[in-house]
N, C-alpha and C positions, 0 to 999 in steps of 0.2 A: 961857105956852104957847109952844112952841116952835115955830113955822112952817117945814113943810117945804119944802124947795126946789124948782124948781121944774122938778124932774127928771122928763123922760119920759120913757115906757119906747120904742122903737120899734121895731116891725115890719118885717123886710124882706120882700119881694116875692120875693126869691132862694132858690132851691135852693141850701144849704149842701154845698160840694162838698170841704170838708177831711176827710168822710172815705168818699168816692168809692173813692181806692186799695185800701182796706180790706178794704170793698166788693167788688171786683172779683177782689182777691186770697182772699176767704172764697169766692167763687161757684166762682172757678178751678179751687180746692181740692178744693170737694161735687162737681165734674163730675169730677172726675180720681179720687175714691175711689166711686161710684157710678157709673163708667160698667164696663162689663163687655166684653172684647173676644173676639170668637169664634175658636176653634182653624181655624187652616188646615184646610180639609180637604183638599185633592189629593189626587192619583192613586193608589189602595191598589194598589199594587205591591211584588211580595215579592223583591227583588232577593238576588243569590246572594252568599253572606256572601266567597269570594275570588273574583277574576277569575283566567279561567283563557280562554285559545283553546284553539278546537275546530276541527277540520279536518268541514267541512259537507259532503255533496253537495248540489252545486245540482239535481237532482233532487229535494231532501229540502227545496226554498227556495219559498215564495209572497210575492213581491216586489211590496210595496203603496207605491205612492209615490202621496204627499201633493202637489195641489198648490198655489198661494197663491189659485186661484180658486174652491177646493172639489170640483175632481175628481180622483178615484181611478182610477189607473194600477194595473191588476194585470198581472204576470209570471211565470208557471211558471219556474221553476226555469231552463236557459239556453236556453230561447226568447226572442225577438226581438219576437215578436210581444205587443202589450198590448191589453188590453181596458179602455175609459173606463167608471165605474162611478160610482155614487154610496155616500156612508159606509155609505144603510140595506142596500144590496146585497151586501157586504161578509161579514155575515153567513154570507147562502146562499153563496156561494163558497168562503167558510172550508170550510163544512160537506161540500160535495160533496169539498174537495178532501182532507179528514182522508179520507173513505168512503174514497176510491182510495187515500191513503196516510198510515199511522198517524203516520210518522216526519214529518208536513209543521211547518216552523217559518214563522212570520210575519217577515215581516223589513220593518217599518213605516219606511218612510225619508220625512221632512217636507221639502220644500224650508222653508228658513230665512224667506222671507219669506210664506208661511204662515201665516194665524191659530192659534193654539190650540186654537180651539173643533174646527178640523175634523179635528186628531190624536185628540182627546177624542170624535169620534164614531165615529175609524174605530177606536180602542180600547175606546170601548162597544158597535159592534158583535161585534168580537173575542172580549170577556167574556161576550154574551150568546151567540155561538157555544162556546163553553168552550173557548177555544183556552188552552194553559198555553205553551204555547214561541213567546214573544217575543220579537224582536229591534229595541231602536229607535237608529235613526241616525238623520242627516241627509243628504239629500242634497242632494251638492255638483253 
């Protein structure tokens, strides 16, 4: 008979980490084909397929300026004088001012340091007034 040696088998205590990369690299993987990214949504704005200028009257102009602290500066056409407003206000003033005149255009000007959010209200007030003639700049 043959006596076996007197070989043990032994146990480590350690997490086997040679195949960790693997690992890491299989999981990278299932997140990047299982994850699902959602479409932009922005602004639905139907802009005009050429540019073209148009000679305006400022008569025919409702000058909304934006400003970086959230108030709205409205302008008739080339008066001087402005009325401070808020975005929800916006609305009613559209509205009165189509009644007096059909021809009236928005003319939305953002000071540039300006959030976002508060172009995006005084254009959803805009939309919920059904205003179609839009005009956006900045102002400088």
């Amino acid at each position: 008979m043959a006596v076996l040696g007197n070989k043990k088998s032994r146990i480590s205590d350690e997490i086997p980490s040679s195949s960790m990369a693997d690992i890491a690299f299989l999981l990278l993987i299932f997140f990047l084909v299982t994850t699902t990214f959602p479409k932009d949504k922005g602004l639905a704005i139907v802009l005009p397929e050429q540019a073209r200028e148009q000679e305006v009257s400022q008569k025919n102009v409702l000058h909304i300026l934006i400003n970086p602290t959230g108030a709205v500066n409205i302008r008739r056409g080339e008066s001087q004088q402005e009325q401070t407003v808020t975005p929800d206000e916006v609305e009613q003033i559209w509205r009165q001012g189509v009644a007096q005149n059909p021809k009236l255009i928005a003319a939305v000007k953002t000071h540039p340091e300006a959030p976002y959010r508060f172009m995006v209200d005084v254009l959803d007030a805009l939309q919920a007034a059904r205003a179609t003639k839009i005009s956006l700049q900045i102002l400088e």
